[in-house]
PyMOL Python script that loads the backbone (N, CA, C, O; Angstrom):
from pymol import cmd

cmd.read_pdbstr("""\
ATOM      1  N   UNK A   1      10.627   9.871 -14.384  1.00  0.00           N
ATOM      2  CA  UNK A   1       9.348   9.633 -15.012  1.00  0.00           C
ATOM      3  C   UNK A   1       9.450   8.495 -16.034  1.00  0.00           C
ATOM      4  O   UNK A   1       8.621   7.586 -16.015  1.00  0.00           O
ATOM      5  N   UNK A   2      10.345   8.522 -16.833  1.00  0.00           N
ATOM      6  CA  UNK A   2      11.168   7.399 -17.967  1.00  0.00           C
ATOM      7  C   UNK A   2      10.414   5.986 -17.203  1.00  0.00           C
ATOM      8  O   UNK A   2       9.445   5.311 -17.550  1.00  0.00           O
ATOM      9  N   UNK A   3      11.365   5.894 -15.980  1.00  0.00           N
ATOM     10  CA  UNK A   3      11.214   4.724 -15.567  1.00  0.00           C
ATOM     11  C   UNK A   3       9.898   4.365 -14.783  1.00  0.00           C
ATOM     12  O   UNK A   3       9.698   3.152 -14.736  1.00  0.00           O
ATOM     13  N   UNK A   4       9.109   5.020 -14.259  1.00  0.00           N
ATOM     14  CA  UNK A   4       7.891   4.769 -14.187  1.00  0.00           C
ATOM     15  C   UNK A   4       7.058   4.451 -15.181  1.00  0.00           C
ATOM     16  O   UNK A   4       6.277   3.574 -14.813  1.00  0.00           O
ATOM     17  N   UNK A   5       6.900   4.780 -16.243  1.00  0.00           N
ATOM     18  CA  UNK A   5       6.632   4.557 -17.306  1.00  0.00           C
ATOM     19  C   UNK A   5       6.862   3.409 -17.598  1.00  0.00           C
ATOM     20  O   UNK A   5       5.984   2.550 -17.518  1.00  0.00           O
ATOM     21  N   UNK A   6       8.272   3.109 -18.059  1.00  0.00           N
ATOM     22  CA  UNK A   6       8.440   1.505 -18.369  1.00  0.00           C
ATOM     23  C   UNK A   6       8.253   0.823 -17.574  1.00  0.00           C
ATOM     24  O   UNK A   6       8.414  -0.251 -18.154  1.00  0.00           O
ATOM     25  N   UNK A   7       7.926   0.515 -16.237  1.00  0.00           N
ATOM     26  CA  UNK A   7       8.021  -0.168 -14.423  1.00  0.00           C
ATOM     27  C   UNK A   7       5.968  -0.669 -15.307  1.00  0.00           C
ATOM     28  O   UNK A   7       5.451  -1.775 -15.465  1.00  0.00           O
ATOM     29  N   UNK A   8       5.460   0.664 -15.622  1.00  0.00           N
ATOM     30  CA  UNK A   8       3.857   0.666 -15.894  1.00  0.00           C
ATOM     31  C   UNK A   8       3.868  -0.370 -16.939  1.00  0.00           C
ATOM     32  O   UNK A   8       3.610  -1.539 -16.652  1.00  0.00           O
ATOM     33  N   UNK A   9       4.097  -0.071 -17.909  1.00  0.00           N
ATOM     34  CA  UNK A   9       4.373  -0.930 -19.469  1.00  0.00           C
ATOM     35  C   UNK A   9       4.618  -2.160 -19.280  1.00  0.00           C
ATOM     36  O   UNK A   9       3.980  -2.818 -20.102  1.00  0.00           O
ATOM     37  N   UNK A  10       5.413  -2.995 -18.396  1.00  0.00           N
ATOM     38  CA  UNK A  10       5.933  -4.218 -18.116  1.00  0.00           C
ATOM     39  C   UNK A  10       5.385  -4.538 -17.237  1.00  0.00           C
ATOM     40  O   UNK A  10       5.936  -5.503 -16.708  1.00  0.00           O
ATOM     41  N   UNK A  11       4.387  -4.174 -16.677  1.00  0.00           N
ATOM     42  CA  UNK A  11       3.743  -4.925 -15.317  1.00  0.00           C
ATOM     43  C   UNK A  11       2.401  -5.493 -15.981  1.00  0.00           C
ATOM     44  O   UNK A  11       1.891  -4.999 -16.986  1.00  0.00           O
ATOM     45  N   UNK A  12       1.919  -6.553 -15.314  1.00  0.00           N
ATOM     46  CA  UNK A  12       0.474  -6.808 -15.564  1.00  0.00           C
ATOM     47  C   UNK A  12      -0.838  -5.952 -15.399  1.00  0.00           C
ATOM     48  O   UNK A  12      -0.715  -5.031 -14.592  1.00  0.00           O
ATOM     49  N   UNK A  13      -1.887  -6.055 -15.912  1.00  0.00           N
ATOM     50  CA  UNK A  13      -3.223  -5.547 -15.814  1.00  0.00           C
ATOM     51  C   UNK A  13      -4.286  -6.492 -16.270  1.00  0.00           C
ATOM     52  O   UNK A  13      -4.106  -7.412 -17.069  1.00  0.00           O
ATOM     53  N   UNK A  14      -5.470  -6.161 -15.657  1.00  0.00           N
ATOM     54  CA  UNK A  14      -6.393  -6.786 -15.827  1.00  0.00           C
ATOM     55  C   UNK A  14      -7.392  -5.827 -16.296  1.00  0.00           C
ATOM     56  O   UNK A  14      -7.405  -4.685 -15.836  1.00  0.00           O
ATOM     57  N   UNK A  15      -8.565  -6.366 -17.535  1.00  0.00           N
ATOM     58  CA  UNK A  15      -8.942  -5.934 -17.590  1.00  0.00           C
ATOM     59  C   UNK A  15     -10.732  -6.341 -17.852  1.00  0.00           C
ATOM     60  O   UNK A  15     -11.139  -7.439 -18.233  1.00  0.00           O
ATOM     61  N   UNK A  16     -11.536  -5.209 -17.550  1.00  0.00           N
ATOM     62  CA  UNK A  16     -12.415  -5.568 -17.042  1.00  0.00           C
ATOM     63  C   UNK A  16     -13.937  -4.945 -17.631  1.00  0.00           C
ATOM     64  O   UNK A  16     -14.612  -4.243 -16.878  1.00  0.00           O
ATOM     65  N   UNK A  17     -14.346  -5.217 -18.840  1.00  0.00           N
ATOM     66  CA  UNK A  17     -15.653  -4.973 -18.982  1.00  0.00           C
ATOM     67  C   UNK A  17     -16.813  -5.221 -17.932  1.00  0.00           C
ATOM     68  O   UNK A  17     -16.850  -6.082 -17.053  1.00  0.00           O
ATOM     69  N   UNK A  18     -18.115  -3.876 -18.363  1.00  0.00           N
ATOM     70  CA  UNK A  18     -18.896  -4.034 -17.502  1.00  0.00           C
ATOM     71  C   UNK A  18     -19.821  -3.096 -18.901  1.00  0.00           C
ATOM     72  O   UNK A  18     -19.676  -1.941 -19.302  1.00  0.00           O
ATOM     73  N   UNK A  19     -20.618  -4.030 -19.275  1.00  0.00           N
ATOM     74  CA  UNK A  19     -21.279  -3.341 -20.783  1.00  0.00           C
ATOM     75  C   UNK A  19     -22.644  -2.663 -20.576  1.00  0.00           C
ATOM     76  O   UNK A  19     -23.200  -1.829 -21.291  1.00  0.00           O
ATOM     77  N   UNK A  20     -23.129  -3.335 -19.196  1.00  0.00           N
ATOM     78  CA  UNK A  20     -24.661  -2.545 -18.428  1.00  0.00           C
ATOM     79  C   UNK A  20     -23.953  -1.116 -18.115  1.00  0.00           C
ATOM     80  O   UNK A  20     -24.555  -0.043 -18.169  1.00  0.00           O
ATOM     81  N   UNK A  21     -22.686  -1.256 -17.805  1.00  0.00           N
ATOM     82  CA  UNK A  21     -22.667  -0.027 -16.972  1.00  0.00           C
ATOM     83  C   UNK A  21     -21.719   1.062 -17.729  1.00  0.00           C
ATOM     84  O   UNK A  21     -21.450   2.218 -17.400  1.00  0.00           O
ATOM     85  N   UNK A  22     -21.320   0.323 -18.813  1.00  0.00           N
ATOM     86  CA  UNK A  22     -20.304   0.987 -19.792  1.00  0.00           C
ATOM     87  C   UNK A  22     -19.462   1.351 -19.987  1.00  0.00           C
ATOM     88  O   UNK A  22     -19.352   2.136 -20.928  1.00  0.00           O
ATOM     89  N   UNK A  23     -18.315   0.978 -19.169  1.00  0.00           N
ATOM     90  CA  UNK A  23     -17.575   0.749 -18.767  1.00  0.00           C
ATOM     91  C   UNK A  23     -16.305  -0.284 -19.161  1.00  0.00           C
ATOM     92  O   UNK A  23     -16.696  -1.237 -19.835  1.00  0.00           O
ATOM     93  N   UNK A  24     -15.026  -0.284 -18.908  1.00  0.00           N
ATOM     94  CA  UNK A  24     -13.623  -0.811 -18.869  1.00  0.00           C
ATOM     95  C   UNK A  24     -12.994  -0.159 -18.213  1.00  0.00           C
ATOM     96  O   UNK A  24     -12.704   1.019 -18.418  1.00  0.00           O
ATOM     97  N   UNK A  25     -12.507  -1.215 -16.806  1.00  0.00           N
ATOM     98  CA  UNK A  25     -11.877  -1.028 -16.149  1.00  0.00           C
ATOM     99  C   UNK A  25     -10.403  -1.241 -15.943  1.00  0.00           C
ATOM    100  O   UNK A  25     -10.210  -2.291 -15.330  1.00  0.00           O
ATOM    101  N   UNK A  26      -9.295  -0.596 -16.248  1.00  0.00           N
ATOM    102  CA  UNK A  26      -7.746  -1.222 -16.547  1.00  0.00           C
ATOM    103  C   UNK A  26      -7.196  -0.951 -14.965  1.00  0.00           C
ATOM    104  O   UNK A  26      -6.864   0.052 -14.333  1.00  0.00           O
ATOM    105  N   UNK A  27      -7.286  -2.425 -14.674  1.00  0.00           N
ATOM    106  CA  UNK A  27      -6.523  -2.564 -13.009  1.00  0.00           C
ATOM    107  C   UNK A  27      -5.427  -3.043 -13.422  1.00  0.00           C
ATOM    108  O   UNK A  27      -5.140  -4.049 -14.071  1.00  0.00           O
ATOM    109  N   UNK A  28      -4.377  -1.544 -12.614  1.00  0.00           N
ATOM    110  CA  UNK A  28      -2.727  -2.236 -12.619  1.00  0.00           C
ATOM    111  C   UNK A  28      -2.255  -2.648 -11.586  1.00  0.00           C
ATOM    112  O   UNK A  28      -2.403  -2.016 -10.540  1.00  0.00           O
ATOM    113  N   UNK A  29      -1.596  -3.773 -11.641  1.00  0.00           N
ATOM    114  CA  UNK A  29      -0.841  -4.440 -10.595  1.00  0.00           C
ATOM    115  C   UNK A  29      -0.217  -3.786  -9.945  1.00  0.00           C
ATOM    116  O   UNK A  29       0.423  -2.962 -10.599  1.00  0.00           O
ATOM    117  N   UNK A  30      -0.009  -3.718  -8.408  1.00  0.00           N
ATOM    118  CA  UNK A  30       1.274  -3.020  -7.895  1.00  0.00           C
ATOM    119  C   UNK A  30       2.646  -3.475  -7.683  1.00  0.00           C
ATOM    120  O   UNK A  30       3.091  -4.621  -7.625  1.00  0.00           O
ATOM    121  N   UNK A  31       3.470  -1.865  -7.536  1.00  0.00           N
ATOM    122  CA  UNK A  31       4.501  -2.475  -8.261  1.00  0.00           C
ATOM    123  C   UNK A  31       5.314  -2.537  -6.710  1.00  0.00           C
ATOM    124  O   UNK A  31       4.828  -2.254  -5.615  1.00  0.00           O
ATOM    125  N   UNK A  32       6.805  -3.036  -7.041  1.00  0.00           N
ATOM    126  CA  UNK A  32       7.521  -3.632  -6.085  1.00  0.00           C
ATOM    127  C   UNK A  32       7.635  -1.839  -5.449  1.00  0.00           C
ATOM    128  O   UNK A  32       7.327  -1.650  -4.272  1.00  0.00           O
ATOM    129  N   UNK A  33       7.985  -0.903  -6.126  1.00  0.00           N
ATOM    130  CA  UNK A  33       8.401   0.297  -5.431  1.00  0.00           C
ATOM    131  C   UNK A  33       7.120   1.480  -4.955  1.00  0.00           C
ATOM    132  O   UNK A  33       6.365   1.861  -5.850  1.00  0.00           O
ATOM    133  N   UNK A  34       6.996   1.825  -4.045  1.00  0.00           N
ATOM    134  CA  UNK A  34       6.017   2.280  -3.213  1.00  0.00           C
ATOM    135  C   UNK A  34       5.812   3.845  -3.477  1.00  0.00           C
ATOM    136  O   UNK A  34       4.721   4.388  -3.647  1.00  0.00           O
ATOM    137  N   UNK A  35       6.506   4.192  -3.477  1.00  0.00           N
ATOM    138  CA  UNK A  35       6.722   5.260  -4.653  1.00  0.00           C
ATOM    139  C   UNK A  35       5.754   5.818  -5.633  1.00  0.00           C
ATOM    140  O   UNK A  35       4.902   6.706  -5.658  1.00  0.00           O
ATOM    141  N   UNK A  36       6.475   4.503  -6.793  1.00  0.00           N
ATOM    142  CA  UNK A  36       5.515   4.328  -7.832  1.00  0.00           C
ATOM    143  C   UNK A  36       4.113   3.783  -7.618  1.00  0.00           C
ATOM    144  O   UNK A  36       3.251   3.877  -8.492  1.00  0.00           O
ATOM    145  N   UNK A  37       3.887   3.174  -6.361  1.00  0.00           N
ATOM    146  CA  UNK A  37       2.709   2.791  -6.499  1.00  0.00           C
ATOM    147  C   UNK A  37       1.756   4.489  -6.434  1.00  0.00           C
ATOM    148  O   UNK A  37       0.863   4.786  -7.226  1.00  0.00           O
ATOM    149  N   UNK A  38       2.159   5.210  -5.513  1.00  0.00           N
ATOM    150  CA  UNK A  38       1.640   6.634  -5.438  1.00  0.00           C
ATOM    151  C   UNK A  38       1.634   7.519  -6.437  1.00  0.00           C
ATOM    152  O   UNK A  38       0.696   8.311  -6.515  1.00  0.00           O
ATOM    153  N   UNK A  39       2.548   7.537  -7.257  1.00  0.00           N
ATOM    154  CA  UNK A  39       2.773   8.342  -8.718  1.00  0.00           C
ATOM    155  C   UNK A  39       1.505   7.894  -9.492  1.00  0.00           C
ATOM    156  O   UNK A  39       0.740   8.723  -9.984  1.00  0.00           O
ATOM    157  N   UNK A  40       1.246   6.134  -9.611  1.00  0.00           N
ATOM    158  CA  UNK A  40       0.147   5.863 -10.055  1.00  0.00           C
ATOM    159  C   UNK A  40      -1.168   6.042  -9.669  1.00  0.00           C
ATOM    160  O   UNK A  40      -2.088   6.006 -10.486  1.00  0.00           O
ATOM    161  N   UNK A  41      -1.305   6.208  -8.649  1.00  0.00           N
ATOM    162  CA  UNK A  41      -2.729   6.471  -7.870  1.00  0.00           C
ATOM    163  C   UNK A  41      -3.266   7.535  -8.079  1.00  0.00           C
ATOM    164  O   UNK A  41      -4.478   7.743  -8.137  1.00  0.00           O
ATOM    165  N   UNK A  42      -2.065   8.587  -8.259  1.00  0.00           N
ATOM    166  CA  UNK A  42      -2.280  10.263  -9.207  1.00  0.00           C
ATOM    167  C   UNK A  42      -2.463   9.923 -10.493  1.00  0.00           C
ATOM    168  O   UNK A  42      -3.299  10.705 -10.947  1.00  0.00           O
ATOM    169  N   UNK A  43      -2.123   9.181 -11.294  1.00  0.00           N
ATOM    170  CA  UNK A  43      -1.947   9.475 -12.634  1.00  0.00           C
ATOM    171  C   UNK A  43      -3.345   8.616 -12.896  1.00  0.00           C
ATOM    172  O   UNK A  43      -3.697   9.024 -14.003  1.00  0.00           O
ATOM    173  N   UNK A  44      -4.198   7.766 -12.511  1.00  0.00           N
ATOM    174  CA  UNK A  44      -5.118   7.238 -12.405  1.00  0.00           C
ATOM    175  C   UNK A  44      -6.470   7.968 -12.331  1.00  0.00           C
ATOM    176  O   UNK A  44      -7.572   7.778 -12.847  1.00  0.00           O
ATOM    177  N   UNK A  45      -5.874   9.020 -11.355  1.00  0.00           N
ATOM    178  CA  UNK A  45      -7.259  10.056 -10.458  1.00  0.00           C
ATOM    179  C   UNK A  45      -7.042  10.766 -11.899  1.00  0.00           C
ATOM    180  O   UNK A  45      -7.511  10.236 -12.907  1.00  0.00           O
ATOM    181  N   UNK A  46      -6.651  11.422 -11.936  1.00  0.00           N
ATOM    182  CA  UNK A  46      -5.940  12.337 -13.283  1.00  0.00           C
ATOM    183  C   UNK A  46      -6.672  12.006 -14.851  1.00  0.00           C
ATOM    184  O   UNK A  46      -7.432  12.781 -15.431  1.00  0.00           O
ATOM    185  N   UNK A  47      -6.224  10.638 -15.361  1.00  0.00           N
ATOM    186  CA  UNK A  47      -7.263  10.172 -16.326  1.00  0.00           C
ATOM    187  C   UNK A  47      -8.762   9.967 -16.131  1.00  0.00           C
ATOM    188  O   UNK A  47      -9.689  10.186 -16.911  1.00  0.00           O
ATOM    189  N   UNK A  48      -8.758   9.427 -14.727  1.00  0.00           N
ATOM    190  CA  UNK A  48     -10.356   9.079 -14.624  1.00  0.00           C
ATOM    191  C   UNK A  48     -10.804  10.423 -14.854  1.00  0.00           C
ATOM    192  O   UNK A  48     -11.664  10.441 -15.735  1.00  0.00           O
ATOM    193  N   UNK A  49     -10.566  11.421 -14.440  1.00  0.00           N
ATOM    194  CA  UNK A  49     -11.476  12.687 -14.536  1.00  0.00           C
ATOM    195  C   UNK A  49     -11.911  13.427 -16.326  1.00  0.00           C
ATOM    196  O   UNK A  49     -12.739  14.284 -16.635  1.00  0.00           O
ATOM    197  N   UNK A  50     -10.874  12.584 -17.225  1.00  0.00           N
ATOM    198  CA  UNK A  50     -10.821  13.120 -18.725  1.00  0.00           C
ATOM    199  C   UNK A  50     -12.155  11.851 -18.698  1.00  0.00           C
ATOM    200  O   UNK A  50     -12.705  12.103 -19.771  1.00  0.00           O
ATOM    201  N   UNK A  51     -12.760  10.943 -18.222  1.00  0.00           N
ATOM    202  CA  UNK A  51     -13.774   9.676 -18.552  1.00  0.00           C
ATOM    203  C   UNK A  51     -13.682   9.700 -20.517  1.00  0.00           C
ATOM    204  O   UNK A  51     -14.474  10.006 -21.408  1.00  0.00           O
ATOM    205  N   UNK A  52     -12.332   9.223 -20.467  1.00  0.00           N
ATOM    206  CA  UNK A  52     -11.960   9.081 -22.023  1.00  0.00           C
ATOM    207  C   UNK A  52     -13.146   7.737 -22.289  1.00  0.00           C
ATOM    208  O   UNK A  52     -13.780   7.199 -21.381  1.00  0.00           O
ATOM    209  N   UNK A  53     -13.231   7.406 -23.678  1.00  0.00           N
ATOM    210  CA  UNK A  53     -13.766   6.325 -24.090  1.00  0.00           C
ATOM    211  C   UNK A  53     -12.879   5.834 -24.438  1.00  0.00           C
ATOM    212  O   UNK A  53     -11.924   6.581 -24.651  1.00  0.00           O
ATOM    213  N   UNK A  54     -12.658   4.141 -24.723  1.00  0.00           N
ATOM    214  CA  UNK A  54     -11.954   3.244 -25.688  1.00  0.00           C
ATOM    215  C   UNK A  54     -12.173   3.648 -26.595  1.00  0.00           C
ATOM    216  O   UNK A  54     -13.261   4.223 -26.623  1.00  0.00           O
ATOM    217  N   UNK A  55     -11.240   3.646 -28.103  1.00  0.00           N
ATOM    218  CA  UNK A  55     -11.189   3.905 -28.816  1.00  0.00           C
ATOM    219  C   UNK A  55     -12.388   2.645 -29.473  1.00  0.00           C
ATOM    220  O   UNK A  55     -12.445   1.432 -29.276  1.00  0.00           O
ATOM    221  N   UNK A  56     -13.375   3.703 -30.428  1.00  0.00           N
ATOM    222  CA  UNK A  56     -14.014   2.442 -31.021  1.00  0.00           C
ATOM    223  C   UNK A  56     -15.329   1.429 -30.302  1.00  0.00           C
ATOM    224  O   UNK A  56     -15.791   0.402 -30.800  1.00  0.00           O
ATOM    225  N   UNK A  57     -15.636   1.921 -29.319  1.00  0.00           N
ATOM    226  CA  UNK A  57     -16.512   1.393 -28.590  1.00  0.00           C
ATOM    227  C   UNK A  57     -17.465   2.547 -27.532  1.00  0.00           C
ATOM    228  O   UNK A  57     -17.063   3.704 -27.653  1.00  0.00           O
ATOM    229  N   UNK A  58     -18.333   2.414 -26.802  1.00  0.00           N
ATOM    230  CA  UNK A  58     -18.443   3.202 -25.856  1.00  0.00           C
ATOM    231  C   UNK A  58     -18.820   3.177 -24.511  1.00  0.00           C
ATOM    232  O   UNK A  58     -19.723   3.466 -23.725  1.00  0.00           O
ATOM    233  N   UNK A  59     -17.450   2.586 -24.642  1.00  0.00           N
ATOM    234  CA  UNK A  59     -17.093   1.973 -23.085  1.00  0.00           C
ATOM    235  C   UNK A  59     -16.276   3.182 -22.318  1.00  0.00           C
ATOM    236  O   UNK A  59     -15.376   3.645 -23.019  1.00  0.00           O
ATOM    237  N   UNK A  60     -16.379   3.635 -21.337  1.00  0.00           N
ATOM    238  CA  UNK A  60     -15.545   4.523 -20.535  1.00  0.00           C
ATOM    239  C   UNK A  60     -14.774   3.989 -19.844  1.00  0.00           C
ATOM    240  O   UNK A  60     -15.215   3.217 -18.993  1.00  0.00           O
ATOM    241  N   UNK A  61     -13.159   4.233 -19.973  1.00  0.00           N
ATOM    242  CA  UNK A  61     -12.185   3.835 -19.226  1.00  0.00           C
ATOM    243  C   UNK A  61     -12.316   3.928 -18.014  1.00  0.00           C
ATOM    244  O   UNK A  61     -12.923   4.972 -17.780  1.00  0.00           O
ATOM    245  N   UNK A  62     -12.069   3.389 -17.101  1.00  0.00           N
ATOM    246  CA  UNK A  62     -11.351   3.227 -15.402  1.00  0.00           C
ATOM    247  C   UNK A  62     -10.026   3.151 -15.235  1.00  0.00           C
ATOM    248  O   UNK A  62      -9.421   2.222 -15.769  1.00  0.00           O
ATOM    249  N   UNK A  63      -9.662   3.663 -14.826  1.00  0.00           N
ATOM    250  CA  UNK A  63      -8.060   3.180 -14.010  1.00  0.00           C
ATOM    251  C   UNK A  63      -8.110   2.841 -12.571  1.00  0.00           C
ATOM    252  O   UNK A  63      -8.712   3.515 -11.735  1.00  0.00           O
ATOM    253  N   UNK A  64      -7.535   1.906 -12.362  1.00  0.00           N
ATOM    254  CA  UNK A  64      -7.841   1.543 -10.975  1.00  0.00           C
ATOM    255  C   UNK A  64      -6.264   0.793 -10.502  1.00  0.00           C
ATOM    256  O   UNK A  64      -5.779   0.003 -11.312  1.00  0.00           O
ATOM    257  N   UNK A  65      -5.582   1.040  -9.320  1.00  0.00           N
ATOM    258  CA  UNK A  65      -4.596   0.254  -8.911  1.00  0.00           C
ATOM    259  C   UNK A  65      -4.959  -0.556  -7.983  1.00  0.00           C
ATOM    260  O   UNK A  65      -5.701  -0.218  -7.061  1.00  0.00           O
ATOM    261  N   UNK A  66      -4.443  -1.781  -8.137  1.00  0.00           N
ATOM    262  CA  UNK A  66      -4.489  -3.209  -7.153  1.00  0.00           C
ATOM    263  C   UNK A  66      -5.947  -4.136  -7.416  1.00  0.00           C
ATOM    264  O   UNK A  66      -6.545  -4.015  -8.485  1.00  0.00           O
ATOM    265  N   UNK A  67      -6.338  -4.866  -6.567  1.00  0.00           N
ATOM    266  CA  UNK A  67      -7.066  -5.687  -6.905  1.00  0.00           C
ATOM    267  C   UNK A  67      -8.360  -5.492  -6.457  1.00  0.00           C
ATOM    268  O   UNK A  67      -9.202  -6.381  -6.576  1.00  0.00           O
ATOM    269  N   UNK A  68      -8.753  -3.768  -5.649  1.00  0.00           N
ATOM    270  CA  UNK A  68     -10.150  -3.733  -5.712  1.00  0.00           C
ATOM    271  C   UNK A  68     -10.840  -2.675  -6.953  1.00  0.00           C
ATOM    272  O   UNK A  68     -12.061  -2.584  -7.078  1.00  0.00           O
TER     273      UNK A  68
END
""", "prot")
cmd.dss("prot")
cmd.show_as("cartoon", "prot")
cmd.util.cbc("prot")
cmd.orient("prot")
């Protein structure tokens, strides 16, 4: 888990306001191990369902992996 974690931390993301819809979307890059790309796709589904806000705004997070 350690290293998924740091693999997450060191990879790129994009990120993506949408202020009509209220929204921030944090798209992570995928990673070289396939694996991890699946660990993330859970841990993604997992947060989206808490629809946390950004701290400080009230924008609702997304998690999203890859580039759609």
């Amino acid at each position: 888990m350690r290293s998924l974690l740091r693999a997450i931390y060191c990879s790129e993301a994009d990120l993506i306001t949408d202020h009509e819809q209220g929204t921030l979307t944090i798209r992570l890059h995928h990673l070289a191990n396939r694996s991890y790309d699946e660990a993330i796709l859970k841990l993604c589904n997992e947060l989206n369902t808490t629809e946390t806000q950004f701290p400080r705004t009230n924008l609702r997070m997304i998690f999203k992996l890859g580039s759609k």
